[in-house]
Structure formats: structure tokens, C-alpha cells
N, C-alpha and C positions, 0 to 999 in steps of 0.2 A: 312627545319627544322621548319621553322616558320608556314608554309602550316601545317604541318601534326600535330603542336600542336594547329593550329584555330580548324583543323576538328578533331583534339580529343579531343578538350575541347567542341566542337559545339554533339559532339555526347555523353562523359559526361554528358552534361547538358538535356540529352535527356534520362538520363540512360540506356545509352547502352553500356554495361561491354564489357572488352576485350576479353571475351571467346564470346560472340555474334558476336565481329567485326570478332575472328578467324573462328568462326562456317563459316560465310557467306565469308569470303576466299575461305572454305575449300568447299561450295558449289559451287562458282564459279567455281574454278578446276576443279570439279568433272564433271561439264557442259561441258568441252573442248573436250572430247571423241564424244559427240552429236553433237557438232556443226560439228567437223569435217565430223562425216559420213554424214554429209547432203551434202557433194560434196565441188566442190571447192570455191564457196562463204563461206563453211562455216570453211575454213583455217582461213579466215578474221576476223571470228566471234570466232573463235577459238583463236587468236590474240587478240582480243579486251579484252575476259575473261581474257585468261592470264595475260594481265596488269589491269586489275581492282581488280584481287586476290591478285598481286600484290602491289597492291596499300593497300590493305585492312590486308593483311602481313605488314605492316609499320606503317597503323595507330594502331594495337591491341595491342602494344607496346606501344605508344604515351598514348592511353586510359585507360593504368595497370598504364603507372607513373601519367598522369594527374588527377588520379581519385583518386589514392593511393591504388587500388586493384590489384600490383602486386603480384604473387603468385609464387610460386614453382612450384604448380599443372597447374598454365597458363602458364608457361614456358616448361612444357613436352607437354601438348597438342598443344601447339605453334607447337614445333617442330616433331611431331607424325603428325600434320595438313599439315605441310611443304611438309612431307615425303609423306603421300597419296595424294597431290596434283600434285607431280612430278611427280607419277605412273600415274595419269590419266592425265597429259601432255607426258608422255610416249605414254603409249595408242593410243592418240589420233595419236601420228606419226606414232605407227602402221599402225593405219587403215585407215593413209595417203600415207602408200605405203611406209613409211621403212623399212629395214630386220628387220626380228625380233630378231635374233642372239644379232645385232646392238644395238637394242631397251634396251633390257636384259642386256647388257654391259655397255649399257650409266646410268641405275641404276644403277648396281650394283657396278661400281665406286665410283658415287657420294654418295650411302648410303652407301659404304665402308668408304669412306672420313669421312662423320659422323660420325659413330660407331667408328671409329680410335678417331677420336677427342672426343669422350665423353668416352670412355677407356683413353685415355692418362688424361685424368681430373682425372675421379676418381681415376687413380694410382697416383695422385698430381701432374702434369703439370703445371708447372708456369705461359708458355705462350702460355696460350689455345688461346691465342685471335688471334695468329698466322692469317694471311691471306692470301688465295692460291687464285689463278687463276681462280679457280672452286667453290669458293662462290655463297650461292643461289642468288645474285642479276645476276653473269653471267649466271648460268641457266635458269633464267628466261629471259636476254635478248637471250640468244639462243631460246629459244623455243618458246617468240617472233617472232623474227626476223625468225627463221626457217618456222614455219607456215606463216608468210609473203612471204616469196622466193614460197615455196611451194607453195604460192596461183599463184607464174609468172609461176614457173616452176616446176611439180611437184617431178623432180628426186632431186630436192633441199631441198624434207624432210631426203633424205638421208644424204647428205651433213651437214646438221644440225647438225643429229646424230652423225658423223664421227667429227664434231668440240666438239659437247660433251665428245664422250667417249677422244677424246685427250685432251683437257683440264682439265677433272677430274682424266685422269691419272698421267695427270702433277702436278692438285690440289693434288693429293695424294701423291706422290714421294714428295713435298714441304711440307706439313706436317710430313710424316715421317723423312725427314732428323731433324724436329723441332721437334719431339717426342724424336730421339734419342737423340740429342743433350741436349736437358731437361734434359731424364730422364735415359739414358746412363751408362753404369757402366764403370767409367773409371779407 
């Protein structure tokens, strides 16, 4: 915490707003598709992205409150940023040699999981803040750590997948039991 308010005050002072720190998240991701097709060095490098987007998903936050330009409108591109980041960490497991059934599943969980959670908001959810098993920090250590295996082994982008779509389906079944129970007609 203390780290990510030095570098967001160090990047503040540099005026660099949180839609810029999103912007350049949202470029790295978008990198992770490239590195991969360059073979299997570029699993590594594809890895390295992913935690630097990472990183930069955490400080654009840090930068809204240390600067006092959080926004409404930076909090939907936050999360629209999030969302095309995944697709192109998807991607990249594609054309790392995942099924692509697979690939398509592991989204469409986890953007199910959001779209549930931001439906149960707007219908007034009290405890949107709910936390499942399939929060973007474990997808991103999966896709991590996935691209990592995959650079030892490459049947281990599968694998990856196959931890994703199971954890986002269990991050979903844990929110829904917490939607119901919120908002439930009993």
C-alpha cells in the first residue's frame, strides 16, 4: 500500500492522471497476444506484460485518489480496460495452444461474473463488495503463472485455462448465492 501511494504520488507529481496509468495497462495487455506468437520465449515475455498491467491496474486507482481526479467515467473505463485486457490475455492462450472452446469459457465466466455483479448493484445490492475466488487479482495470477508453465510445458496453457474457467465458475455460484441472499424475495 505504501509502494503504490509513493508511485502514485511520484506519477501525480509528474501529471500523469489515472486514465493515462489505465490507458498504458490497457496497452500492455493488448501486447501479451504479440509476445506470445513469437514462440516460446515469448510466454515469458508475455508474463512479464501481464504483471506490469498489473501493476499499473493498481496504481490508476492510487492516482484518482492521490490526485483527487476520481471519476465515475474513470471507474467504467477502469473496468471496460480490465475487460479488454483479459480478452487479449485470453487470446494470447489461444495462440499458445489452448482449446479455444476452453478460451471462450474462461471469458465468458468471468465477464459473466461481472455483469452479474454490476446487475445485482444496480438492482441495490448491498454487498456488492462480496469477494469470490475468481477476483481480477486470481486472474491475473493465473494468467501469470499459466504463461509461466507454459513457457516449461506447453500443454500447461491448457491447464491454466481449465483452472480458470473452474474458478470463475465457482467465483460465480459464490456470488450468486450472495445476490440471492441480498436481494431474494423471501
Amino acid at each position: 500500500m505504501l509502494t503504490a501511494y509513493k508511485i502514485g504520488s511520484w506519477l501525480g507529481g509528474k501529471r500523469i492522471g489515472p486514465s493515462a496509468v489505465t490507458t498504458a495497462g490497457l496497452v500492455l495487455c493488448l501486447c501479451v497476444p504479440g509476445a506470445v506468437s513469437l514462440g516460446r520465449a515469448g510466454l515469458l515475455a508475455g508474463a512479464v506484460l501481464v504483471l506490469l498491467a498489473a501493476l499499473a491496474d493498481g496504481l490508476d486507482g492510487a492516482v484518482a485518489v492521490i490526485t483527487d481526479r476520481a471519476s465515475r467515467l474513470g471507474y467504467v473505463y477502469d473496468s471496460v480496460a480490465d475487460r479488454l485486457g483479459e480478452a487479449a490475455w485470453l487470446y494470447a492462450f489461444w495462440l499458445a495452444g489452448a482449446p479455444g472452446g476452453l478460451v471462450v469459457a474462461a471469458g465468458a465466466a468471468s465477464w459473466l461474473q461481472e455483469y452479474a455483479r454490476a446487475r445485482a448493484a444496480s438492482a441495490g445490492m448491498t454487498e456488492i463488495g462480496v469477494v469470490t475466488v475468481a477476483e481480477r487479482p486470481t486472474r491475473v495470477l493465473v494468467a501469470i503463472f499459466g504463461l509461466l508453465l507454459g513457457f516449461a510445458l506447453s500443454q500447461l496453457v491448457t491447464v491454466a485455462m481449465i483452472i480458470w474457467v473452474a474458478l470463475a465458475g465457482a467465483g460465480l455460484l459464490q456470488l450468486l448465492i450472495a445476490v440471492r441472499r441480498d436481494l431474494g424475495d423471501h
